[in-house]
TIKE-409958 format. One record per atom (N, C-alpha, C): residue number from 1; x, y, z; atom name; residue in one letter. Coordinates in pm, 1 decimal. Layout:
BEGIN
   i       xx       yy       zz at aa
 NUM        X        Y        Z CA  A
...
This chain:
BEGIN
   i       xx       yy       zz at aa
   1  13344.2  10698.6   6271.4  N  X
   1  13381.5  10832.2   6316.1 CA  X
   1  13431.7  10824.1   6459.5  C  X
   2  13533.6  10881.0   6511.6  N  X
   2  13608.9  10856.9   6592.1 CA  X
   2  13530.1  10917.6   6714.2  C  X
   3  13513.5  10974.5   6847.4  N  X
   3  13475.7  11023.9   6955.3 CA  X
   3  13543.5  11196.8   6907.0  C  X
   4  13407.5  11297.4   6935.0  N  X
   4  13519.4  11467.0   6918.8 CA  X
   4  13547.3  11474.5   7111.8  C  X
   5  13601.1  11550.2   7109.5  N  X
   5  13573.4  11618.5   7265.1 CA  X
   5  13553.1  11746.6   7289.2  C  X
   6  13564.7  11781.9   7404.1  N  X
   6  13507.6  11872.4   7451.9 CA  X
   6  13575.2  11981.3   7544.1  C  X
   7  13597.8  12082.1   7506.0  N  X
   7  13686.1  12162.1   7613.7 CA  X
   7  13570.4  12270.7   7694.5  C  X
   8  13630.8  12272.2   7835.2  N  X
   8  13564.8  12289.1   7951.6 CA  X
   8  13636.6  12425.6   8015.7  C  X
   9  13609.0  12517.9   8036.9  N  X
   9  13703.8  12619.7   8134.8 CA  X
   9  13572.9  12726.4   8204.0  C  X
  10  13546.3  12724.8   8328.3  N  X
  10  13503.2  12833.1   8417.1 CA  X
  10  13582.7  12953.0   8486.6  C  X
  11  13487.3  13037.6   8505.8  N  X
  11  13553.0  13133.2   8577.2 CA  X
  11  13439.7  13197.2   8727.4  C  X
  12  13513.7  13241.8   8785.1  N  X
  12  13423.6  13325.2   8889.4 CA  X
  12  13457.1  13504.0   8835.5  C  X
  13  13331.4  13545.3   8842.9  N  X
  13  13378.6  13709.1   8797.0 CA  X
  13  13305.1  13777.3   8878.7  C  X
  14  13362.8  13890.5   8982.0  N  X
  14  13330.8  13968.8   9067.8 CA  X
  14  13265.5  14090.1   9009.6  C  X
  15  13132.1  14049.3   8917.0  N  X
  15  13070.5  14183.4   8903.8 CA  X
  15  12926.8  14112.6   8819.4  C  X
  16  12836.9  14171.9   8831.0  N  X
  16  12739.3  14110.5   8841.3 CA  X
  16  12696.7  14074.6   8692.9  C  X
  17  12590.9  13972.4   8697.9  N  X
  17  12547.9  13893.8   8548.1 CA  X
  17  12511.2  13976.5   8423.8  C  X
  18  12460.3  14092.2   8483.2  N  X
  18  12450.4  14169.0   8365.8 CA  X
  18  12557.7  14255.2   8329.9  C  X
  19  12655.8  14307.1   8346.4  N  X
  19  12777.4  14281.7   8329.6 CA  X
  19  12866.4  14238.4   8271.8  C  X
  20  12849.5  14084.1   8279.6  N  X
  20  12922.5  14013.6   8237.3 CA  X
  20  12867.2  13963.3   8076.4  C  X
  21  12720.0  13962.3   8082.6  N  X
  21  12645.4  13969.5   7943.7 CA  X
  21  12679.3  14077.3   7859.6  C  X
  22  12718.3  14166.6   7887.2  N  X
  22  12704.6  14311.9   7805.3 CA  X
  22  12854.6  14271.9   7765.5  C  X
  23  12909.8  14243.5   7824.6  N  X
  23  13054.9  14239.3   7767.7 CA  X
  23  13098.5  14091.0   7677.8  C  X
  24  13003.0  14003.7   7670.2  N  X
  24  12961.9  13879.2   7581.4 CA  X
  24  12919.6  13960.6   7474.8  C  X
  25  12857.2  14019.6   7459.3  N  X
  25  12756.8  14049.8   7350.6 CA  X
  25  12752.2  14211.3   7307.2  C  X
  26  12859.9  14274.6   7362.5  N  X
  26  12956.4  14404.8   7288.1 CA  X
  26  13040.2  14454.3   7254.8  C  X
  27  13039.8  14474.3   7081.1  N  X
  27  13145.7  14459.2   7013.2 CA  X
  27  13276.2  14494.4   7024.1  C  X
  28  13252.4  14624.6   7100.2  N  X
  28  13374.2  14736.9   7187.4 CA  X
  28  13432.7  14664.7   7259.5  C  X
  29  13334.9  14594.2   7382.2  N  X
  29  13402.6  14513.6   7485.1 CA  X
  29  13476.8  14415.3   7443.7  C  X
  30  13409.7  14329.5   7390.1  N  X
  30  13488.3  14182.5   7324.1 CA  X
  30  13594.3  14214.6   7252.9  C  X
  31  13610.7  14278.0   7193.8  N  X
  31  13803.2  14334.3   7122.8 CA  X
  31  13875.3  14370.5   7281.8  C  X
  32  13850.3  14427.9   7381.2  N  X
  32  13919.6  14430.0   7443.1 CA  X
  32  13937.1  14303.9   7515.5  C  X
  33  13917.6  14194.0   7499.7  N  X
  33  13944.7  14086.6   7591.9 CA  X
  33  13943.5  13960.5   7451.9  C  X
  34  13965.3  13982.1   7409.0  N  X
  34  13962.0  13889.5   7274.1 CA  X
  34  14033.3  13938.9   7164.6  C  X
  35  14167.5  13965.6   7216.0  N  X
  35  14244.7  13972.4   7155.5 CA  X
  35  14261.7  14064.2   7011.6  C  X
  36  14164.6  14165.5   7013.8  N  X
  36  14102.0  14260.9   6955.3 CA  X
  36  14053.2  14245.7   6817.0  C  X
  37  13980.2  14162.8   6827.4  N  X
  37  13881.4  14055.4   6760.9 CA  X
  37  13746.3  14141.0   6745.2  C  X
  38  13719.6  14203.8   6596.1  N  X
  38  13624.9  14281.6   6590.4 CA  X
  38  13517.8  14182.2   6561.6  C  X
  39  13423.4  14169.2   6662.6  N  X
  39  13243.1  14067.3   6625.1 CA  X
  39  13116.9  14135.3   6548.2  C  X
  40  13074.7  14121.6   6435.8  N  X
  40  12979.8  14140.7   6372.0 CA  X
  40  12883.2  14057.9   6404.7  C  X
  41  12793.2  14099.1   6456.7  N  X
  41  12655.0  14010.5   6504.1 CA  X
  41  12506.1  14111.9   6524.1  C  X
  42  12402.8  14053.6   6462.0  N  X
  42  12299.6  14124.5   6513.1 CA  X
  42  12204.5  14054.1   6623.7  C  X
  43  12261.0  13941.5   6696.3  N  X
  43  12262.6  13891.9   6836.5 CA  X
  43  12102.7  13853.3   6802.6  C  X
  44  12113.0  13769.1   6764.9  N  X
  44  11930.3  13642.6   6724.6 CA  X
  44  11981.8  13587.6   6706.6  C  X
  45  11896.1  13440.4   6780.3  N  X
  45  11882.9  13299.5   6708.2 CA  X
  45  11901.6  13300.1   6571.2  C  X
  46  11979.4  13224.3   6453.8  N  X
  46  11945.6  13215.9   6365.0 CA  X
  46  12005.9  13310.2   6275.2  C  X
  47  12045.4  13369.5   6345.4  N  X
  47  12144.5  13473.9   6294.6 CA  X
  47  12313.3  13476.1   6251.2  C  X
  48  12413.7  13573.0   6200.0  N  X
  48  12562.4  13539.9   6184.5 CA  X
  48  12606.0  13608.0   6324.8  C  X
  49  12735.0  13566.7   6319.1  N  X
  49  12812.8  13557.6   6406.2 CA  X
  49  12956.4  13594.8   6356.7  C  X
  50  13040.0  13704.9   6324.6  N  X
  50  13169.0  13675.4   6263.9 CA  X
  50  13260.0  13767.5   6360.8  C  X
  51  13362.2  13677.3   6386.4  N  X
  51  13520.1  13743.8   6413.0 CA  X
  51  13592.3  13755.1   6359.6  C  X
  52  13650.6  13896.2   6356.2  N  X
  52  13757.0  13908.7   6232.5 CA  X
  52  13879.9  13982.3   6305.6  C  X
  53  13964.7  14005.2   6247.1  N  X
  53  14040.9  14022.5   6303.7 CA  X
  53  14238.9  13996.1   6217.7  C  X
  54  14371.7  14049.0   6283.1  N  X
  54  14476.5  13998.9   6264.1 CA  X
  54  14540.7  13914.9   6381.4  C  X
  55  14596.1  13816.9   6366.9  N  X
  55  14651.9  13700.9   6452.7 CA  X
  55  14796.6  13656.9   6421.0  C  X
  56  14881.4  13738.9   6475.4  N  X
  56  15080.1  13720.4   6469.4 CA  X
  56  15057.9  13792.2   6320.1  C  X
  57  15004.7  13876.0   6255.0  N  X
  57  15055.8  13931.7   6121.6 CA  X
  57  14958.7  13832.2   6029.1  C  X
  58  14866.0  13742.4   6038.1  N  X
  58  14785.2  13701.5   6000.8 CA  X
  58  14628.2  13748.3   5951.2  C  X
  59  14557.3  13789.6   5870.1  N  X
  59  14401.4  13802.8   5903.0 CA  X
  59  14301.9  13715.6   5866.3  C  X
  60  14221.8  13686.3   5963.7  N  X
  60  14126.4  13570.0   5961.7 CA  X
  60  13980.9  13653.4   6000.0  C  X
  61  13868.4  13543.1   5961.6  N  X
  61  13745.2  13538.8   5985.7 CA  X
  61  13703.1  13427.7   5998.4  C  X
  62  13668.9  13422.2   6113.2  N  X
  62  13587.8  13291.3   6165.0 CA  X
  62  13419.0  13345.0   6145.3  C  X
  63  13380.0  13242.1   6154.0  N  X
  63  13220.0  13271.7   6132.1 CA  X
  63  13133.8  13168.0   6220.4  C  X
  64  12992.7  13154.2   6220.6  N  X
  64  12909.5  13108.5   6242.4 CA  X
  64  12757.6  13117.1   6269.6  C  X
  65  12649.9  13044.1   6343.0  N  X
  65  12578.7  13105.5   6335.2 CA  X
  65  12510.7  13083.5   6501.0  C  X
  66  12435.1  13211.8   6556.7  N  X
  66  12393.7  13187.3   6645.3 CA  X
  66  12263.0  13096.4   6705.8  C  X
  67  12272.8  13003.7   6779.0  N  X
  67  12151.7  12913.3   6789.7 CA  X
  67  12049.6  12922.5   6909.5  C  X
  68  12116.2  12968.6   6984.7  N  X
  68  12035.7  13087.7   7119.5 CA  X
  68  12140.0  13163.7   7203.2  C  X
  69  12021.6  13215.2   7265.1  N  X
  69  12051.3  13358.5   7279.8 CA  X
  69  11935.5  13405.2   7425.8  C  X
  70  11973.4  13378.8   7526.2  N  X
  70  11903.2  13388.6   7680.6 CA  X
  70  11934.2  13518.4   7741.7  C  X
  71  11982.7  13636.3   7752.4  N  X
  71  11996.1  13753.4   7832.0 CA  X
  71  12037.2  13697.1   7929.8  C  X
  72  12154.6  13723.8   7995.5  N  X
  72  12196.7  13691.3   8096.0 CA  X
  72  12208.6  13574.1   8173.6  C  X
  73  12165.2  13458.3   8072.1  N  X
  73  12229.6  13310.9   8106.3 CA  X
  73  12253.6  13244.1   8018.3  C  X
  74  12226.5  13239.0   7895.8  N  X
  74  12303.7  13169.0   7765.5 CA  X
  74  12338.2  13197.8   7659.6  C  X
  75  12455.4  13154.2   7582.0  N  X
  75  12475.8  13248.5   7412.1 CA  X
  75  12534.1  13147.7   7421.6  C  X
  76  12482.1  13070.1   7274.6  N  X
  76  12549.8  12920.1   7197.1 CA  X
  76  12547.0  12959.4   7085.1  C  X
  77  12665.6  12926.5   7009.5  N  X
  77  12669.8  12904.3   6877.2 CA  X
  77  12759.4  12830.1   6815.6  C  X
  78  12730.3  12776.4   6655.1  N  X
  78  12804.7  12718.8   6584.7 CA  X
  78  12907.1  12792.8   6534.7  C  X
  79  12977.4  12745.5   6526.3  N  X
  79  13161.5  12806.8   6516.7 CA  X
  79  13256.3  12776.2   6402.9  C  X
  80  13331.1  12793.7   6304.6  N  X
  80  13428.0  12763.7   6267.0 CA  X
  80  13526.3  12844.9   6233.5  C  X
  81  13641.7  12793.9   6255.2  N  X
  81  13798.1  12924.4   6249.0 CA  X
  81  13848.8  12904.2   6120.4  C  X
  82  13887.4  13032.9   6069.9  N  X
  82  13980.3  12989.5   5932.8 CA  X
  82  14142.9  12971.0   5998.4  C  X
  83  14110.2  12972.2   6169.4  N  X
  83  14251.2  12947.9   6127.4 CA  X
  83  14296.2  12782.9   6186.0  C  X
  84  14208.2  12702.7   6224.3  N  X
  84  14201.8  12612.5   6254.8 CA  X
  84  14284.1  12524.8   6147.4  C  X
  85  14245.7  12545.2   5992.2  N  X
  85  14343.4  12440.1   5953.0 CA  X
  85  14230.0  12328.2   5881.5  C  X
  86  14140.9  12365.2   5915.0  N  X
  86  14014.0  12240.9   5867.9 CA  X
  86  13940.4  12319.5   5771.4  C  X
  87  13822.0  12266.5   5659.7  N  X
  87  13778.7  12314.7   5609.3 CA  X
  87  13646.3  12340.8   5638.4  C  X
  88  13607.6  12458.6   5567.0  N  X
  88  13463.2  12500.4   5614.7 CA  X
  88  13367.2  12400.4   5576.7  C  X
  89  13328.8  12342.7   5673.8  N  X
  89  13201.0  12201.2   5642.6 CA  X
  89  13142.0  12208.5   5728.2  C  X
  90  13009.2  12259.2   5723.9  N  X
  90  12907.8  12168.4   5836.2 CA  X
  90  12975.6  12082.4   5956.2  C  X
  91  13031.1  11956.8   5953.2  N  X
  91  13091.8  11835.7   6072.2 CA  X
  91  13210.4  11927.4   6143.3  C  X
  92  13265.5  12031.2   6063.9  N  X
  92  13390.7  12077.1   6108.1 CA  X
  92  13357.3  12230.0   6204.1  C  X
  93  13212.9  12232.9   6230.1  N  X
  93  13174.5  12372.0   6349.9 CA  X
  93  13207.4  12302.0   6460.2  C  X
  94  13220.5  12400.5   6546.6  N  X
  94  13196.7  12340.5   6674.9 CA  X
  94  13048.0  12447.9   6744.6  C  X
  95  13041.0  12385.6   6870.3  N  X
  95  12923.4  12447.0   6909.9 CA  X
  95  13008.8  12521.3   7060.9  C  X
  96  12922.8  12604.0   7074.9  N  X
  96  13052.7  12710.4   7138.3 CA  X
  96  12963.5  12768.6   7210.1  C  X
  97  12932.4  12764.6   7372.3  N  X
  97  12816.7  12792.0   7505.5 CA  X
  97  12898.6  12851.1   7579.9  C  X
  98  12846.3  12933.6   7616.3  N  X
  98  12864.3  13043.6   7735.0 CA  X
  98  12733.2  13026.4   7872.1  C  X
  99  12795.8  13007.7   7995.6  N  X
  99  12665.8  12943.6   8075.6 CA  X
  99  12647.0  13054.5   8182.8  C  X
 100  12583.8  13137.4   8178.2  N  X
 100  12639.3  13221.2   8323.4 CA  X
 100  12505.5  13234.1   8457.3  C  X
 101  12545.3  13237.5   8538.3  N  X
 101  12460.6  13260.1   8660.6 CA  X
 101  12517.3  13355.4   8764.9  C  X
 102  12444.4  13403.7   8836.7  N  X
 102  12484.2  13504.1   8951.3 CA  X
 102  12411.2  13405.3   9097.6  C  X
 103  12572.9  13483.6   9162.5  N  X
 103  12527.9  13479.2   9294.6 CA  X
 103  12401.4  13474.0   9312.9  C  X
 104  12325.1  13507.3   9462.5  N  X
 104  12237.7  13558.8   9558.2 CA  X
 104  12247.0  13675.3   9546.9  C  X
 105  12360.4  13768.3   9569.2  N  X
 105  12340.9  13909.0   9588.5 CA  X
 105  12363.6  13979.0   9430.1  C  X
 106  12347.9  13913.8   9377.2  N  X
 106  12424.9  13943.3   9195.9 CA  X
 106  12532.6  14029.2   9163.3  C  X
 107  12641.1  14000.6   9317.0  N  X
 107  12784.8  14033.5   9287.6 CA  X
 107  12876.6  13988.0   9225.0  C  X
 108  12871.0  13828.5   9160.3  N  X
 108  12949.4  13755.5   9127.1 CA  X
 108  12875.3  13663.3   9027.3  C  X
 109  12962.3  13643.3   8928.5  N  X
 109  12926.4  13562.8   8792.8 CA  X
 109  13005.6  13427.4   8782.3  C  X
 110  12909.3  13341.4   8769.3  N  X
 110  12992.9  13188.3   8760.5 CA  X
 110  12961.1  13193.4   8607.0  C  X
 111  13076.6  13211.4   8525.8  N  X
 111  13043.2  13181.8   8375.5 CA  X
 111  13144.4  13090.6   8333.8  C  X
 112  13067.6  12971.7   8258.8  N  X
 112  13141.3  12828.1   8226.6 CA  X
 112  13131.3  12879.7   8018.7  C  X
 113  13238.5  12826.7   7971.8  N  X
 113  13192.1  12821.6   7831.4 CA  X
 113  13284.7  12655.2   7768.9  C  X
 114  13202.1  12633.1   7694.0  N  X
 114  13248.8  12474.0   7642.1 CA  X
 114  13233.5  12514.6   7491.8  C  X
 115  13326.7  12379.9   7455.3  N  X
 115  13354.2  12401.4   7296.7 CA  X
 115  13355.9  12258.9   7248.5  C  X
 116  13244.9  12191.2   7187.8  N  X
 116  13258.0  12078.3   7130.4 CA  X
 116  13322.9  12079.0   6970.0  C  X
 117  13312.0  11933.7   6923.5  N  X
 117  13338.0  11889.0   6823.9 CA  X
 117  13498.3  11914.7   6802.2  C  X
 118  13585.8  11907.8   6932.3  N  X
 118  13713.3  11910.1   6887.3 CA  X
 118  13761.5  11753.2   6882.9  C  X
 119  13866.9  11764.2   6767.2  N  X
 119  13859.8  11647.9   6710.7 CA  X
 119  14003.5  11580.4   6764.5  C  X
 120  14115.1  11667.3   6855.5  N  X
 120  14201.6  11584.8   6937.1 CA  X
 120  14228.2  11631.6   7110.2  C  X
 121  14294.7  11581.6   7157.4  N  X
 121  14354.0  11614.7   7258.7 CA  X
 121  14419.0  11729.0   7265.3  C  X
 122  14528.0  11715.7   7173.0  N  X
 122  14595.0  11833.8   7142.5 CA  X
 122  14494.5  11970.0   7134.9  C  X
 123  14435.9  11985.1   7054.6  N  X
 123  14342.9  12072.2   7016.6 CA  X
 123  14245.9  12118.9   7098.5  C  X
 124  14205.3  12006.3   7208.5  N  X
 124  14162.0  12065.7   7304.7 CA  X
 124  14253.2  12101.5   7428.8  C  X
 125  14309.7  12093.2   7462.8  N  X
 125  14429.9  12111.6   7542.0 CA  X
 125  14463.1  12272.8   7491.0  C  X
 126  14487.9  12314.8   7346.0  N  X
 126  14529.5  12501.7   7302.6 CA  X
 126  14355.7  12536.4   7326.1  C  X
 127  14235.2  12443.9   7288.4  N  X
 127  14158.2  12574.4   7307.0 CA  X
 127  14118.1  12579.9   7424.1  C  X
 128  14165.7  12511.4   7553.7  N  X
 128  14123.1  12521.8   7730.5 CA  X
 128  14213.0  12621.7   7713.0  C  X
 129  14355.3  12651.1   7689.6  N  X
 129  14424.0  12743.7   7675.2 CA  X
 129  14398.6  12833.9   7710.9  C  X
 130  14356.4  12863.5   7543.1  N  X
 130  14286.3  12957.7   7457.3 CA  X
 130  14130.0  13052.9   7568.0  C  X
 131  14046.6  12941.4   7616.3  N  X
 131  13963.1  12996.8   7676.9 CA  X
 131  13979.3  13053.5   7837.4  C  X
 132  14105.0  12984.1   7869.9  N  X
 132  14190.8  13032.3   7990.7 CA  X
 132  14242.0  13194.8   7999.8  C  X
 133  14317.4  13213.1   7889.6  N  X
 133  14327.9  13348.7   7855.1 CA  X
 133  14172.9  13446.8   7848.3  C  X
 134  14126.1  13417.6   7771.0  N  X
 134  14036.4  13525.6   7730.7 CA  X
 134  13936.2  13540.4   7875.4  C  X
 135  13915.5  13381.3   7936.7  N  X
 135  13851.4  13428.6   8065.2 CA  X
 135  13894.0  13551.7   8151.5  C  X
 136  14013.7  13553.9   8182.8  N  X
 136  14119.2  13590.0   8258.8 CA  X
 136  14128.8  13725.8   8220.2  C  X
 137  14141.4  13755.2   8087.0  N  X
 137  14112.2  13882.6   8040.7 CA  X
 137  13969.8  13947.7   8050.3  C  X
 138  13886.8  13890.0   8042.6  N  X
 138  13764.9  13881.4   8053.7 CA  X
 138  13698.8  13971.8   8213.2  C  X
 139  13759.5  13878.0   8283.3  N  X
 139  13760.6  13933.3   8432.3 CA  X
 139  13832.8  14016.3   8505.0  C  X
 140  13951.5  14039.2   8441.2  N  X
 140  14035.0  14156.9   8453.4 CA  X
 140  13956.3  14249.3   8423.9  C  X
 141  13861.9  14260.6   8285.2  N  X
 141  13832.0  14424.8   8239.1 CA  X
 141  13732.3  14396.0   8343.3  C  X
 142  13629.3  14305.4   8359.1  N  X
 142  13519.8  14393.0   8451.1 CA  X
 142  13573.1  14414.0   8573.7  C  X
 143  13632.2  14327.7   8622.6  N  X
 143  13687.2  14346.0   8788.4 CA  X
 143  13742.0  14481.1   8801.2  C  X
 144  13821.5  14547.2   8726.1  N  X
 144  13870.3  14645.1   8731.9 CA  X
 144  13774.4  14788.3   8751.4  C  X
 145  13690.2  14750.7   8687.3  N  X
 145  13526.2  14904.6   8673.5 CA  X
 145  13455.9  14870.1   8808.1  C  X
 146  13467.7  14732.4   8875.1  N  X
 146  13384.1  14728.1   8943.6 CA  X
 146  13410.7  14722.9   9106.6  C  X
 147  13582.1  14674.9   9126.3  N  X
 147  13678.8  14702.4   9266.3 CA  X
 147  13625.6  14823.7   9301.8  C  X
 148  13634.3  14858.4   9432.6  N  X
 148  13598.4  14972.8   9478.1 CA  X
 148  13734.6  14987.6   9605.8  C  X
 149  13790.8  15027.7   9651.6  N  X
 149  13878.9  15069.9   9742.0 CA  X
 149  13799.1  15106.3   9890.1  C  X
 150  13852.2  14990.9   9970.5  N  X
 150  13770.8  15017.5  10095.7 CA  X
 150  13813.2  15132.4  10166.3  C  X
């Protein structure tokens, strides 16, 4: 079996950890920064996980299952896309972490998320992309509720 890898992308987000959790882990929120990607989850360990959604005139459901679940510093789970192209197998999830911490003053969110078991370069290269965008969107919606005009 060959080496998978691993895609890596952080962000800094100007609004505090809880915040930035609520918008991980609500369904309203996450369509707006995820490409309006409706999430079915009842947010436990051990629990499903599904995104559904249309993609260019496409509709998919990705699924998985959640493996923890920390309030305001971790959400991991197993992952797989229908639109990836691979088949639904066990070897073919990836595991999919969200890491977040706050500042000192809990103005600012360092949230890292990684995505194993990708199986090329290529592939990791669209999903740093991939997680480039949604960060970015990500921090747009909260930054925006939370700027204040000096």
């Amino acid at each position: 079996m060959k080496n998978k890898l691993t895609a890596r992308v952080s962000a800094n987000i100007n609004a505090p950890v809880s915040k930035v959790w609520e918008a991980l882990t609500k369904p309203e929120l996450i369509k707006q920064y995820l490409f309006g990607t409706d999430t079915i989850s009842g947010w436990k360990a051990g629990g499903p996980i599904i995104f559904k959604g249309e993609w260019e005139g496409k509709p998919y459901m990705d699924k998985g299952t959640i493996i923890a679940i920390e309030p305001n510093k971790l959400f991991h789970y197993r992952y797989w896309s229908s639109m990836s192209g691979i088949e639904d197998k066990p070897e073919n999830y990836s595991n999919v972490t969200y890491e977040l911490s706050e500042d000192i003053n809990d103005k600012s969110t360092a949230l890292t998320v990684t995505q194993d078991n990708i199986p090329d370069e290529t592939i990791k290269e669209n999903a740093e992309q991939n997680w480039r965008i949604i960060l970015g969107n990500l921090q747009r919606l909260l930054e925006k509720e939370t700027i204040k005009p000096s």
